[in-house]
N, CA, C and O atoms as CSV, one atom per row, in Angstrom:
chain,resi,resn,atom,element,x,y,z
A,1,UNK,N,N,0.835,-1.188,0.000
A,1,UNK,CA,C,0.000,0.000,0.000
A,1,UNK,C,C,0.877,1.247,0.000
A,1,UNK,O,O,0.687,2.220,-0.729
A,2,UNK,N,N,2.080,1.086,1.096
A,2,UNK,CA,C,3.059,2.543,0.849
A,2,UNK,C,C,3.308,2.548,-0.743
A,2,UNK,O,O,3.131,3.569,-1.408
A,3,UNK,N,N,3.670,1.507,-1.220
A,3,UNK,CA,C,4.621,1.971,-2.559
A,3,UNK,C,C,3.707,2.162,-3.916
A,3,UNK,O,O,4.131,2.499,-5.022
A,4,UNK,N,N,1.824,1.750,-3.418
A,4,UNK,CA,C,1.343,2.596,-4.496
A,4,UNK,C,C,0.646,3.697,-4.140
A,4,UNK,O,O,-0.135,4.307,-4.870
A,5,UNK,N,N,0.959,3.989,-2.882
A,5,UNK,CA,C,0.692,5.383,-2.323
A,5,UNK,C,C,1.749,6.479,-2.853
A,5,UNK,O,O,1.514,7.674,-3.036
A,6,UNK,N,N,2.729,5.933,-3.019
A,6,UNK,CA,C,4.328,6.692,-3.426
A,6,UNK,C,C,3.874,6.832,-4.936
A,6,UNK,O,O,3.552,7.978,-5.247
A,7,UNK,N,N,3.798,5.956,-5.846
A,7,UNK,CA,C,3.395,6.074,-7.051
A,7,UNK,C,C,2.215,6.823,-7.775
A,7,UNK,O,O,2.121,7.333,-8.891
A,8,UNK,N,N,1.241,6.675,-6.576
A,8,UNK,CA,C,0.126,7.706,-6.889
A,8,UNK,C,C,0.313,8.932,-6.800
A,8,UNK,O,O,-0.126,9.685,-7.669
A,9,UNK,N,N,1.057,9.423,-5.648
A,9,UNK,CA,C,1.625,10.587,-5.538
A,9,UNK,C,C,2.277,11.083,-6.357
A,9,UNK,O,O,1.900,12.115,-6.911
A,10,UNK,N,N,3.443,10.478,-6.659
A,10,UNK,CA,C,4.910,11.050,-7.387
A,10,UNK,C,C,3.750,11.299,-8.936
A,10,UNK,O,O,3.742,12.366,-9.551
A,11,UNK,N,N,3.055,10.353,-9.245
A,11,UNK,CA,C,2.428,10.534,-10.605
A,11,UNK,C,C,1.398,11.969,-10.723
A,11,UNK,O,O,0.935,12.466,-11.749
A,12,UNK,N,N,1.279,12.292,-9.702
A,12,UNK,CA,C,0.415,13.430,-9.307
A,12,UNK,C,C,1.582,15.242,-9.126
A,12,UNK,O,O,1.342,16.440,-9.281
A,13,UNK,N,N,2.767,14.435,-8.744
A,13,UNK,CA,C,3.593,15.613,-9.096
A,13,UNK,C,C,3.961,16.241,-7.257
A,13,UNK,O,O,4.199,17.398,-6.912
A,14,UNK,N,N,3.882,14.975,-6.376
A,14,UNK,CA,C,3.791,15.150,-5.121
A,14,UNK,C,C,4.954,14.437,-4.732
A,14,UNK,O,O,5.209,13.276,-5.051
A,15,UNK,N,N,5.749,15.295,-3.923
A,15,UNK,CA,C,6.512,14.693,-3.234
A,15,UNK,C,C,6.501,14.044,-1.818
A,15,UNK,O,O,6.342,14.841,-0.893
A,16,UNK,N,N,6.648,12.690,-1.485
A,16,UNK,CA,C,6.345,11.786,-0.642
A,16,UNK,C,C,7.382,11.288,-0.040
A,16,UNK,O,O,8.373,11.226,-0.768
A,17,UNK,N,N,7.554,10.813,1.294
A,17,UNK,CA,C,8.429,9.931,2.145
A,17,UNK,C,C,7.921,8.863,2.969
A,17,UNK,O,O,7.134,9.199,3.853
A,18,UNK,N,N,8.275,7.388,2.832
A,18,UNK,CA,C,7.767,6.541,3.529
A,18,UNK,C,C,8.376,6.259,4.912
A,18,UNK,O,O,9.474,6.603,5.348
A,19,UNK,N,N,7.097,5.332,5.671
A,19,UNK,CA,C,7.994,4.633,6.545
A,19,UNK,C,C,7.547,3.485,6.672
A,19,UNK,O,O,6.675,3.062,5.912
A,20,UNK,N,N,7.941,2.929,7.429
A,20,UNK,CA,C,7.775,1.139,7.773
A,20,UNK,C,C,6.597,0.707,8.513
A,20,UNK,O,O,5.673,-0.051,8.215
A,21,UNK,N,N,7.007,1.731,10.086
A,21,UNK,CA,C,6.139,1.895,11.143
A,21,UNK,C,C,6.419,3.144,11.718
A,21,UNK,O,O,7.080,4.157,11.490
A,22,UNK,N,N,5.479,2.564,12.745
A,22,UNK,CA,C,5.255,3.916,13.753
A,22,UNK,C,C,6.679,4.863,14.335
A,22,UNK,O,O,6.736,6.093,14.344
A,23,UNK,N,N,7.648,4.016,14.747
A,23,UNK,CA,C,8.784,4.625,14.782
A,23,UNK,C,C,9.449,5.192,14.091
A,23,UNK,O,O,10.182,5.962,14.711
A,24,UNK,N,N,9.605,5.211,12.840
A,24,UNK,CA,C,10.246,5.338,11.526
A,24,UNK,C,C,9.293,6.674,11.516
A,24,UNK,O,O,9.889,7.749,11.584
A,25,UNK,N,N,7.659,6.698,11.425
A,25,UNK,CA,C,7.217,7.833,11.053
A,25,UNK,C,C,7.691,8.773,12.280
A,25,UNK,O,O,8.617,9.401,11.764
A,26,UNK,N,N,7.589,9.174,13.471
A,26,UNK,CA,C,8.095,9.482,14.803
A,26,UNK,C,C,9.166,10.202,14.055
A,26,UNK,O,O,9.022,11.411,13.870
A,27,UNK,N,N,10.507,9.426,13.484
A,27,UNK,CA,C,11.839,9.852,13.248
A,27,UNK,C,C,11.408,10.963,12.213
A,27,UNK,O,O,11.380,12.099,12.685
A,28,UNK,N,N,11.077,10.835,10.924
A,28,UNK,CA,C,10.870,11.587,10.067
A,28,UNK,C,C,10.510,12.358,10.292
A,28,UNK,O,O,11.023,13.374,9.822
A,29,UNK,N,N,9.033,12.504,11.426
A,29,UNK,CA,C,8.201,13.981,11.882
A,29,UNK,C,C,9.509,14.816,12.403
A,29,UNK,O,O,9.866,15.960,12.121
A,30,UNK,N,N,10.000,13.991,13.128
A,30,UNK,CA,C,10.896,14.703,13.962
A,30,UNK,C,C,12.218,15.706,13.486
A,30,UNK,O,O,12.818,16.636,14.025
A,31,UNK,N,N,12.330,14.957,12.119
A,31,UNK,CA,C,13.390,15.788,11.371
A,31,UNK,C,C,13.062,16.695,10.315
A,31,UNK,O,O,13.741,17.446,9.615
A,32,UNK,N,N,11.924,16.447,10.380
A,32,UNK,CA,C,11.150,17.385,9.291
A,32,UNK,C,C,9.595,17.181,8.964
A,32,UNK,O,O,8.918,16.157,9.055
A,33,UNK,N,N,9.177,18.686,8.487
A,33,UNK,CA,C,7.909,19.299,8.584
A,33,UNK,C,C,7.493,18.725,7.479
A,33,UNK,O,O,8.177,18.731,6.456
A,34,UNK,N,N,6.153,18.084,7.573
A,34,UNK,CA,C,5.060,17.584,6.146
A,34,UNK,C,C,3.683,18.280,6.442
A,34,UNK,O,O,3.459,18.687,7.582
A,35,UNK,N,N,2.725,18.431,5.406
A,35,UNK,CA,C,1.839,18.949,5.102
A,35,UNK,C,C,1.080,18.314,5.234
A,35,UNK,O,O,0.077,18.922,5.609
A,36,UNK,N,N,0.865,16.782,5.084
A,36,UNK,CA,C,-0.054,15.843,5.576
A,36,UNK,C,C,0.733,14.587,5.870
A,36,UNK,O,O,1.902,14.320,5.595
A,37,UNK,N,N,-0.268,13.822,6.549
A,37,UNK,CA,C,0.186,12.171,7.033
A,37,UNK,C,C,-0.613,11.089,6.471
A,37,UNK,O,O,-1.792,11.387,6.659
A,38,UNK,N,N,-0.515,9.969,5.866
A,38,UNK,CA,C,-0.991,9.507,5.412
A,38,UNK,C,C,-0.687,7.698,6.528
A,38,UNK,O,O,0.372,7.071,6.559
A,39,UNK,N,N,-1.969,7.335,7.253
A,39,UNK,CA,C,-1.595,6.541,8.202
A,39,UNK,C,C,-2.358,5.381,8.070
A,39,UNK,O,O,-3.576,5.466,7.910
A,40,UNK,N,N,-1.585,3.934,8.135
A,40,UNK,CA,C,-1.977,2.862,8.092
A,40,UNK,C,C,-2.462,2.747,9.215
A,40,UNK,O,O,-1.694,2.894,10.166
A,41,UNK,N,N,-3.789,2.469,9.454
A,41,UNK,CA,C,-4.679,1.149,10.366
A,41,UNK,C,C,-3.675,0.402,11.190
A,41,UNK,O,O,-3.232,0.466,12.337
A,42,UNK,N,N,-3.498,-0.345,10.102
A,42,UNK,CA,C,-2.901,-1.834,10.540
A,42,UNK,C,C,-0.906,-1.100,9.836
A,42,UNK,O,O,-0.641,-0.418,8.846
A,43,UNK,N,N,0.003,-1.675,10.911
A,43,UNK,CA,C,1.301,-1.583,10.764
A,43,UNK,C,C,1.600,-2.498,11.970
A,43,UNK,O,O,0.846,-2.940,12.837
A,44,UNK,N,N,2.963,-2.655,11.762
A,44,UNK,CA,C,3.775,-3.587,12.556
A,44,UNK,C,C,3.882,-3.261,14.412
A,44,UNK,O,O,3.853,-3.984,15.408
A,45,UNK,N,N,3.968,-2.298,14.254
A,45,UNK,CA,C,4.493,-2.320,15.451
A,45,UNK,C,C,3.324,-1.489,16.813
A,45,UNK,O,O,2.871,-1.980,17.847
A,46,UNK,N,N,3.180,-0.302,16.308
A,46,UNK,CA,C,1.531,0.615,17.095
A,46,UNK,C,C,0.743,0.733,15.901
A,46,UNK,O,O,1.367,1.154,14.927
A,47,UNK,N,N,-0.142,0.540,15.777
A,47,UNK,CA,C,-1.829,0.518,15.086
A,47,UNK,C,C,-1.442,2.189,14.900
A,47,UNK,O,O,-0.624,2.910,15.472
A,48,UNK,N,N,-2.495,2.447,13.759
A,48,UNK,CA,C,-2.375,3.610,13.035
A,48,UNK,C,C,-3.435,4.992,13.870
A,48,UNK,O,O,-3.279,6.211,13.797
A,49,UNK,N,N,-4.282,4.349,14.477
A,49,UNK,CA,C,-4.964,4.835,15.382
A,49,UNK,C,C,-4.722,5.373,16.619
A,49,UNK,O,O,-5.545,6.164,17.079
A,50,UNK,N,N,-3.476,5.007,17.404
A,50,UNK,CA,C,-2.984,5.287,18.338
A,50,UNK,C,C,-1.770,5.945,17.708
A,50,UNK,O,O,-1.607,7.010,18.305
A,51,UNK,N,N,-0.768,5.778,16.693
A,51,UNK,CA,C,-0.203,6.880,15.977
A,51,UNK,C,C,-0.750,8.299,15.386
A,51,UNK,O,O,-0.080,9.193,14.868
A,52,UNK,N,N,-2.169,8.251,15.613
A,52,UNK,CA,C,-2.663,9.254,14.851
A,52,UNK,C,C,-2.837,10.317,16.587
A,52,UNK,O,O,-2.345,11.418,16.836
A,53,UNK,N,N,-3.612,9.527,17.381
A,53,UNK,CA,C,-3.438,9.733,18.450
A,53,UNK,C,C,-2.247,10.492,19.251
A,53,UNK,O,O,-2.302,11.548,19.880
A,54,UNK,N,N,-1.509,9.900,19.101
A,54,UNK,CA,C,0.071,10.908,19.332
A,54,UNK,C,C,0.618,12.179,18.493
A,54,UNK,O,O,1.496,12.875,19.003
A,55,UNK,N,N,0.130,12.472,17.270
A,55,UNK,CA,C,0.426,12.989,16.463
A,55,UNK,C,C,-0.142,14.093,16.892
A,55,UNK,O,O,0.635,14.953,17.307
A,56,UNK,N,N,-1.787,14.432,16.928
A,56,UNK,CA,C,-2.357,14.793,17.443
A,56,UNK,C,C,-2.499,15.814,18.918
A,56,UNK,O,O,-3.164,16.834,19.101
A,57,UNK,N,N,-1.743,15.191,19.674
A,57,UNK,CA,C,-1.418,15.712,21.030
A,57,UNK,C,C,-0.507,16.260,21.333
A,57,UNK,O,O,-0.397,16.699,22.477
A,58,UNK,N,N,0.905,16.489,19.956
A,58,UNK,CA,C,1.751,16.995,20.009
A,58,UNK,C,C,1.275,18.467,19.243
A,58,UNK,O,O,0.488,18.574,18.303
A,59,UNK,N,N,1.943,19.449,19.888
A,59,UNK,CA,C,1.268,20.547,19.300
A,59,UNK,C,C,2.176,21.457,18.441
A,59,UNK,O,O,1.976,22.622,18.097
A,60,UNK,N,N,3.394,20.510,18.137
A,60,UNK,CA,C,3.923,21.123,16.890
A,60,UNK,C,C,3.508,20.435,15.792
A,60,UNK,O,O,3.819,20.874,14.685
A,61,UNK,N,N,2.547,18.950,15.936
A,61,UNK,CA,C,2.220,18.592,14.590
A,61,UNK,C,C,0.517,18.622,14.842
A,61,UNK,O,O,-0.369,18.777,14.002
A,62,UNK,N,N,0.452,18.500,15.708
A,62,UNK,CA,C,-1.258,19.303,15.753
A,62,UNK,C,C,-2.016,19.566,14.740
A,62,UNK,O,O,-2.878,18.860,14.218
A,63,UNK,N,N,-1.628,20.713,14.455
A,63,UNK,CA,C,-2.388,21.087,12.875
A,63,UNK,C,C,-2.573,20.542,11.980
A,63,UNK,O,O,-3.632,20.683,11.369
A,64,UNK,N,N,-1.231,19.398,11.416
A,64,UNK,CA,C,-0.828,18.844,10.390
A,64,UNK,C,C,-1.999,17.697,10.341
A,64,UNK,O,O,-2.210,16.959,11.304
A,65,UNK,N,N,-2.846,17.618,8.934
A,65,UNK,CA,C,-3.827,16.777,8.656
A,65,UNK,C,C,-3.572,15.454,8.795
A,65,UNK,O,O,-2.377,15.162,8.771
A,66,UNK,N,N,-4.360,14.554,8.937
A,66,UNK,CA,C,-3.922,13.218,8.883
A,66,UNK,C,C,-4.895,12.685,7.956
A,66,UNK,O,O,-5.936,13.288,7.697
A,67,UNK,N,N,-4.505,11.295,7.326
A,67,UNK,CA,C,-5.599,10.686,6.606
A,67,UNK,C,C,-4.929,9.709,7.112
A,67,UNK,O,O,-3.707,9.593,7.199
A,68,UNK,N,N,-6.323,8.509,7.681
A,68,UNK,CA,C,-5.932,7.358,8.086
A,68,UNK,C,C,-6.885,6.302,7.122
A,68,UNK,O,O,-8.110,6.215,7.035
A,69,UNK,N,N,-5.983,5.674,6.558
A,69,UNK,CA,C,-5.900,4.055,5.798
A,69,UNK,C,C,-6.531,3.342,6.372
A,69,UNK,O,O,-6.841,3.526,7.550
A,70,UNK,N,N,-6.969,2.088,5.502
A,70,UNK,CA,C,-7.663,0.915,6.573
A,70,UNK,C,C,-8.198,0.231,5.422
A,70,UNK,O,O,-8.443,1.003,4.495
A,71,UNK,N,N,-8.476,-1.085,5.180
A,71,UNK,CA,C,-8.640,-2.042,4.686
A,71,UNK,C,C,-9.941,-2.485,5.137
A,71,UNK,O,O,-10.829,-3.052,4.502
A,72,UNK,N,N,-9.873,-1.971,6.858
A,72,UNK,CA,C,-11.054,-2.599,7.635
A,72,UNK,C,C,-12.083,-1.966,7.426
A,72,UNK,O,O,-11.981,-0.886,6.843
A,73,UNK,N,N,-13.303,-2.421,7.816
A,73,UNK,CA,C,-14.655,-1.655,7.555
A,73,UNK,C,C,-15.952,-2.049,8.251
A,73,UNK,O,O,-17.136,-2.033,7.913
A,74,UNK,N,N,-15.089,-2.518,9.682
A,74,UNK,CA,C,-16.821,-2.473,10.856
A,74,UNK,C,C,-17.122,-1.132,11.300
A,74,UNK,O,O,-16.498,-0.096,11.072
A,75,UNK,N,N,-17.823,-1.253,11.745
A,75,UNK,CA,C,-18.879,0.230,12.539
A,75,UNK,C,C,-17.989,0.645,13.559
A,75,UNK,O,O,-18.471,1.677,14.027
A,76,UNK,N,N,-16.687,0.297,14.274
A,76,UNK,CA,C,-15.821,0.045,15.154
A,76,UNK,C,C,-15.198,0.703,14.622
A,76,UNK,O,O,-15.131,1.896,14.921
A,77,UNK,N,N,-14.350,0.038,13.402
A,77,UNK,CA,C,-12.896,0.591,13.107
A,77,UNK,C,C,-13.111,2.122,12.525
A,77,UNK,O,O,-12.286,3.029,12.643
A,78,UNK,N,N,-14.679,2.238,11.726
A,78,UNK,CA,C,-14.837,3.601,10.590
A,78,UNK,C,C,-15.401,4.766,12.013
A,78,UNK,O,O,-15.644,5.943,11.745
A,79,UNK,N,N,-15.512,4.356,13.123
A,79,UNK,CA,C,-16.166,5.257,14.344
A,79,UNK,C,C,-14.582,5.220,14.986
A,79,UNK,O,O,-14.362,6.328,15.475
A,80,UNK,N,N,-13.781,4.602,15.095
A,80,UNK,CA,C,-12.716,5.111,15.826
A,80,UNK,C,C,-11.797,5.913,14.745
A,80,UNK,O,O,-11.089,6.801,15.220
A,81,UNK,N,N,-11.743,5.714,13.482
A,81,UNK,CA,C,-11.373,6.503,12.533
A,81,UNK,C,C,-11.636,8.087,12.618
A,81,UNK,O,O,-11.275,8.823,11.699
């Protein structure tokens, strides 16, 4: 999903940076400013939901939009979304 997220982008004329997981995204925020986040549900290591969660509460990325991913689709996952 990252690498046709990367492809959709770059084909759109957008420049993009991946990560793996939750840590990896953490590092990147940390070294530099993005305009949006684009967040998996489901990842390896913290759920995309509780990454979005942190993101959120920090109030130098606060502002910064998020779009969260998901594959899933109960009344659960699209209400904690």
């Amino acid at each position: 999903v990252r690498r046709q997220l990367a492809v959709a982008l770059h084909r759109m004329g957008v420049d993009s940076e991946g990560a793996g997981n939750a840590q990896q995204a953490r590092e990147c925020l940390a070294a530099r400013r993005y305009e949006l986040a684009f967040v998996d549900v489901v990842m390896p290591d913290v759920d995309g939901f509780r990454l979005t969660r942190e993101l959120k509460r920090d109030p130098a990325l606060r502002a910064m939009p998020v779009v969260i991913l998901t594959s899933r689709s109960s009344p659960i996952d699209l209400a904690r979304g």
